[in-house]
N, C-alpha and C positions, 0 to 999 in steps of 0.2 A: 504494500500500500504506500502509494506517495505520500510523504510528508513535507511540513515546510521546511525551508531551507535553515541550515544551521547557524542561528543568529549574530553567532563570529567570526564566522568566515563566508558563509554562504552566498556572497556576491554574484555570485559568478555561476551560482546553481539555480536549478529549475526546480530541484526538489531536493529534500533531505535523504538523510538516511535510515535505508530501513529497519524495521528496530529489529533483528539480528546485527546487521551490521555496528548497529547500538551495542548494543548487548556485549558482541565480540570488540569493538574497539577502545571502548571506556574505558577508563583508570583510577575513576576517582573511588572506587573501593577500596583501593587501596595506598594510593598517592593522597587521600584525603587527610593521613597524622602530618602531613608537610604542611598542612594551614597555619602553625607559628610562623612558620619561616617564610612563607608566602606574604601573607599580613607584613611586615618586616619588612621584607622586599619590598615591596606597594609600598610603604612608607616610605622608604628612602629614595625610592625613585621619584616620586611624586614630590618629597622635598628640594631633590633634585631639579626637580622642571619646574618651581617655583624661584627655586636659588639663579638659574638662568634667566627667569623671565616668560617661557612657555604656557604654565599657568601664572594663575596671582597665590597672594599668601591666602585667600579668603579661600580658593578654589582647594589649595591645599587641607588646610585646618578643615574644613567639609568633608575632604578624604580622609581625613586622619581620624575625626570621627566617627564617620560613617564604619572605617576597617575596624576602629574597636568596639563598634557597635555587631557589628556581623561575627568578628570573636568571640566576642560576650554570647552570642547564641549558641557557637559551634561549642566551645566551652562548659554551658550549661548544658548540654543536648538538645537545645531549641531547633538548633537549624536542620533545613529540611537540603540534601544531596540528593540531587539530579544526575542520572549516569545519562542523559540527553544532553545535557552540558560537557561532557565525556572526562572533566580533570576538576581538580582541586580549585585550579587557576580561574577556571571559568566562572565554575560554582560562586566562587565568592565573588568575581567580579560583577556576576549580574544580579547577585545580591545587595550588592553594595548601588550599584546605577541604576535599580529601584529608587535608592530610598535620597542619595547623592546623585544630582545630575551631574555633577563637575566631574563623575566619576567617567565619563565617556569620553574623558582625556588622558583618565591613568595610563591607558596602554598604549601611549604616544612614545615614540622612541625606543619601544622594546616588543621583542616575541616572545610568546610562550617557550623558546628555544633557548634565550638566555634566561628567562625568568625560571624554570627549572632545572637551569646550571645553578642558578644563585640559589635558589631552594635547595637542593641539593649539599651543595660546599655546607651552609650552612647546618643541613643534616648531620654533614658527615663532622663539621668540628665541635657539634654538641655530643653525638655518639662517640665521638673519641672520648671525649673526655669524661661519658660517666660510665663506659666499659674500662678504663683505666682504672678507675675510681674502685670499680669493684672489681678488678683484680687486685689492686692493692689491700682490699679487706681479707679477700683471701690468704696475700703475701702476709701480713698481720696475725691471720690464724695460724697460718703454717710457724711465724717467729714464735707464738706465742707456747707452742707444740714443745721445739726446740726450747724456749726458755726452760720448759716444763719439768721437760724428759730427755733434752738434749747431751746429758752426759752419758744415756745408756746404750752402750755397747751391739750392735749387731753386726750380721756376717753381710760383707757388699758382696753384692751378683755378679759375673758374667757369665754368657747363656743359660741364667738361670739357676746357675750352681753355686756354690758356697766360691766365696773366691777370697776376699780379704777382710779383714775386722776395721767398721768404721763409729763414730760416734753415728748416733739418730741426727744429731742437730748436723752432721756433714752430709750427709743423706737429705736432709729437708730443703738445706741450702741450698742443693743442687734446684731443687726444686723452684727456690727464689730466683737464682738464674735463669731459668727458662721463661718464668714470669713476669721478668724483669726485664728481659728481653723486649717480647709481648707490650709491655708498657711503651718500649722505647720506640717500638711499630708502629703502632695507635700515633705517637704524637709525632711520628716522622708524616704519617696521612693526612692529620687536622693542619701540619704546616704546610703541605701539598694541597690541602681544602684552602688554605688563607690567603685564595687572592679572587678579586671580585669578577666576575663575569655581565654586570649588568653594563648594558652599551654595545655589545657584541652582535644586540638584536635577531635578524635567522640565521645569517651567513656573512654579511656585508657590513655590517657598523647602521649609521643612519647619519642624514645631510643633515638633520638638525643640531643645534648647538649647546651639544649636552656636556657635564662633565662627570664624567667617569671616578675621577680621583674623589669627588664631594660624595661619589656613592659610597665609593668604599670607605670614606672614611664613617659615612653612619651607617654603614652595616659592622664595622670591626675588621674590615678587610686592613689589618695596619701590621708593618714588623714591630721589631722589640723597642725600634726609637718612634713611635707612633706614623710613620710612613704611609699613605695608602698604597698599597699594591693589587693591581689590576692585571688580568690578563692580558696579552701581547698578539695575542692574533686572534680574529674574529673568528677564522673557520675553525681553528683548532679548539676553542673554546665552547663551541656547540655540538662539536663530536669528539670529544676528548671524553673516554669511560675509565682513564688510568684512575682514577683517586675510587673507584666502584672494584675496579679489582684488586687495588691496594687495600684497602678495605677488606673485604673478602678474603683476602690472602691473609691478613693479620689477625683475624678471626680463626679462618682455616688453622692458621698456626697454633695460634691457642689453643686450637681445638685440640694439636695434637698432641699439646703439654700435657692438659688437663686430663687426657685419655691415658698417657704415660703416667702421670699421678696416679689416676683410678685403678689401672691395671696392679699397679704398685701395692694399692689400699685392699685390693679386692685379695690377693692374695695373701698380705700378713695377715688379713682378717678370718683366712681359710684357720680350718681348724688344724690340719696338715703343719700350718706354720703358727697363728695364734699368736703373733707379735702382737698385734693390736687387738680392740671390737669397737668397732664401728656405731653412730649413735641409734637406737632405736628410731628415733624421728628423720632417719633419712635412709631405711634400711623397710624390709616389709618380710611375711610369711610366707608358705604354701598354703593353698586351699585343700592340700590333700595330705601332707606332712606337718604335722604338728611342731616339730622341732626344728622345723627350717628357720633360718634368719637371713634373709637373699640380701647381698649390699647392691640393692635398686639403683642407689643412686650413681654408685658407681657405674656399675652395668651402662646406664641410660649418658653419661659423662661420655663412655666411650662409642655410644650409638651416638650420639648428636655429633658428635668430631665429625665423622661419615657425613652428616647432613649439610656440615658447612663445607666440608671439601665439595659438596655436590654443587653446592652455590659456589664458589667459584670458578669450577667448571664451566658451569652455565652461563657466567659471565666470559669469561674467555672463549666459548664456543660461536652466542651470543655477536661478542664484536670482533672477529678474524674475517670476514669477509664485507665488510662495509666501506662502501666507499665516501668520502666527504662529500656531502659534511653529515645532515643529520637526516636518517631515516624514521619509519614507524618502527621500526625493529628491536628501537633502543628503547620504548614503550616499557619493554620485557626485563629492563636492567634495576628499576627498584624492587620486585617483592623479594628475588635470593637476597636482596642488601639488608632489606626490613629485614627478612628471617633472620638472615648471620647477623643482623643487632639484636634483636630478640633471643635469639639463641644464648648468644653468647651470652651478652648479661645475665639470661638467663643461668648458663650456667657456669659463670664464676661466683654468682650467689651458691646455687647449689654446693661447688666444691669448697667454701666457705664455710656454709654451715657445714659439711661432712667433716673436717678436718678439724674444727673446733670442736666438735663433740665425741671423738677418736680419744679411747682411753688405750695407754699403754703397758704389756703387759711385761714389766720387769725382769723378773723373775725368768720367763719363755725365751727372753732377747738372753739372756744369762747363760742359759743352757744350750743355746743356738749358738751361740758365741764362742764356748768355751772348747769346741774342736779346736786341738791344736794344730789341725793340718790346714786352718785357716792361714795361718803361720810359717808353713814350709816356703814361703818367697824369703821371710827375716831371715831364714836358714842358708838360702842361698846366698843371701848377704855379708852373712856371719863368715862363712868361706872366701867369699872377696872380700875382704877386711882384712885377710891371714894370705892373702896374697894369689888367691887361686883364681885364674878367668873366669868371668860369667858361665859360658859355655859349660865349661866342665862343673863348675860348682852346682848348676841345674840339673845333668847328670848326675850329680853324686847325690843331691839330694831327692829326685825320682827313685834312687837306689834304696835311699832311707824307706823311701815312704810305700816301695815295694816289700821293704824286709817288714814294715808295721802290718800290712798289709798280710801277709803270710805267717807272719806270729799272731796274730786278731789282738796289736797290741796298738794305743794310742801312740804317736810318733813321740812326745815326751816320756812315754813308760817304755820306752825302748833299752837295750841293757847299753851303757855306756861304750865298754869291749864290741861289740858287737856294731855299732855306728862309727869306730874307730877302725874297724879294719877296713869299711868301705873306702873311707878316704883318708890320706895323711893329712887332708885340713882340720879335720875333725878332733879338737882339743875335749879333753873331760871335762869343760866348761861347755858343753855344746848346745846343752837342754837348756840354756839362760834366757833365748832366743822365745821361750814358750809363755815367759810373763808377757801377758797383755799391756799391762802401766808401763813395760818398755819398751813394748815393740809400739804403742802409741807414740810417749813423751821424746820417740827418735824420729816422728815423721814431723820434723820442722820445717820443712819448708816454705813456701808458697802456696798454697791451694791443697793441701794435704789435710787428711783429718788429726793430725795432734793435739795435743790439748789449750798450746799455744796459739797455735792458727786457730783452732773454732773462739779460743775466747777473741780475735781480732776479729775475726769475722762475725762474732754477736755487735760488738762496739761497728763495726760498717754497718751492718741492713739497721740495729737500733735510728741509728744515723742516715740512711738512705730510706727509709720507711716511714722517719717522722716518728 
């Protein structure tokens, strides 16, 4: 069925579109949480084209108005969303030139093309900074873990297997690293989101006599000496998707942190291992085992990582074959963006409260620990010290821990004679190697877990964490 033409562009038509084509082209389902930054926009261009001379101040201050009048409803839930209007942008603009006629100048010197750049950026440096926010609470729980419990003793993994004795709180760290990372991602994006795009208009600029820099400077588009910075080419500015897939990417990334935590959580939490147990309020049952305690949240930690790599995917998939400047295509580039902000927020809460509520079990970490063939690397050590090459000292310690091995004896209750004929490095001091308090307080280094270095590295993240 023919309809009338579309009231902001439809010049040029005889008829509207049909409402499938409605249906299938609209946005404003979900381009609709961009009305802050919308409003915002509208304001500062509009002060803009008054700061020129375009409009007057009066035609201004009516739009200015009018925008926090149309806020005030979408806000309350008053306002009524047209998918015939097909965006956010429209929505309120003919909301607004209802009720403001001076409103039928706002959209002088701009397109919906840069006007959803600027919405956008603006998106993306608010989402920066309150998915940052709540990784840092996380980063907080994890320190607060470590203040707790970070002197007890457990065995560090590779592939899985016992491999060296670390503190808990050098183990968490790691984790502050990766999250910290993470942080530095996010604010490398929101400084990639800080520079204005209004003025860029579809593709071209416009012959009007606008200034760009007065935009940016009342939107926040400014450096650290309050500068406005504005984008530098019009076309690149209207089909530029990098700051959507850096986004996406730094998300994705998180995701994979978070998933390497969880995986982490989910096993000391196994009864197998029984380092930790996980809180009740973030953990759930069987409906058919009575005595199960499933860690949910982890599980779902490591399914959502999956979901934001799929959003950046789709972004990348998405804008590989586009040519400049702006197609409909890119229509499709906000809901993975939504999701990987929602997600993630979502769950660096979740891994927040889990790790806050994670009790540690002492005692378990004690007796995990106290293998001494956690130890046969100190042992190799102990043999280069007394002058014997790596190589062979590795050999001869493989020897030892074959002969423990074939006596079903621990490699410290080994008979002294007996470790002594293996190799002439081997002194009747050999078993010294097997105190834990020494094989830590000798890992002094840089970045090692000793007891020196974790106390330096509590005094850093205190101090990098606030």
């Amino acid at each position: 069925m023919a309809k009338k033409s579309q009231a902001t562009w439809g010049g040029r038509f005889s008829t509207g579109p049909a409402d499938l084509m409605l249906q299938f082209s609209e946005s404003v389902s979900f381009d609709r949480r961009l009305a802050p930054f919308d409003v915002a926009g509208s304001k500062a261009h509009s002060a803009m084209l008054a700061h020129v001379g375009i409009i007057t101040a009066k035609e201004r201050d009516a739009i200015h108005a009018g925008l926090d009048a149309v806020f005030a409803d979408i806000t309350t839930g008053k306002f009524t969303w047209s998918t015939q209007l097909e965006d956010v942008h429209m929505n309120i603009e003919q909301a607004l030139t209802k009720n403001v006629p001076a409103a039928a100048k706002l959209h002088t010197a701009r397109s919906r093309n840069d006007q959803v750049a600027t919405d956008m950026r603006l998106f993306f440096k608010h989402a920066c900074a309150v998915i940052s926010e709540k990784i840092l609470s996380a980063q907080k729980a994890l320190l607060a873990v470590a203040s707790r419990d970070g002197d007890v003793l457990i065995p560090g993994y590779t592939h899985l297997q016992r491999a060296q004795p670390v503190f808990l709180a050098h183990h968490l760290f790691a984790y502050l690293e990766m999250l910290e990372r993470d942080r530095d991602r996010f604010a490398v994006v929101a400084d990639h989101a800080n520079w204005c795009p209004l003025g860029s208009g579809a593709i071209a600029g416009t012959t009007l006599p606008i200034d760009r820099e007065f935009t940016a400077r009342q939107l926040g588009f400014v450096d650290a000496k309050g500068r406005p910075r504005v984008t530098q080419n019009s076309m690149d500015t209207v089909a530029d998707r990098d700051l959507y897939i850096e986004f996406a990417s730094a998300c994705a990334l998180f995701g994979v942190h978070m998933s390497r935590i969880a995986e982490d959580l989910i096993i000391w939490s196994s009864v197998e291992f029984k380092f930790i147990d996980l809180p009740d309020t973030f953990c759930t049952g069987s409906s058919l085992m009575p005595q199960k305690k499933n860690p949910d949240s982890c599980e779902l930690l490591r399914g959502k990582s999956a979901r934001l790599q799929g959003n950046l995917h789709t972004l990348l998939t998405l804008v590989k074959g586009l040519p400049l400047t702006y197609n409909r295509d890119l229509q499709e580039d906000k809901p993975p963006v939504f999701d990987s902000f929602d997600q993630t927020a979502l769950c660096a809460d979740v891994l927040a409260g889990t790790i806050a509520g994670m009790t540690v079990f002492r005692e378990r970490c004690a007796e995990a620990v106290a293998d001494p063939a956690l130890l046969a690397t100190d042992l190799a050590d102990y043999l280069v010290a007394r002058g014997v090459p790596f190589r062979e000292a590795h050999h001869a310690v493989g020897s030892v821990v074959k002969l423990a091995e074939s006596l079903k004896l621990p490699l410290d209750k080994l008979p002294a004679a007996e470790v002594m004929k293996i190799h002439s490095g081997y002194g009747d001091d050999w078993a010294v190697v097997f105190d834990l308090k020494r094989a830590m307080a000798m890992r002094k280094g840089t970045g090692m877990p000793g007891p020196s270095q974790v106390k330096r590295q509590f005094v850093r993240w205190r101090k990098l964490l606030g």
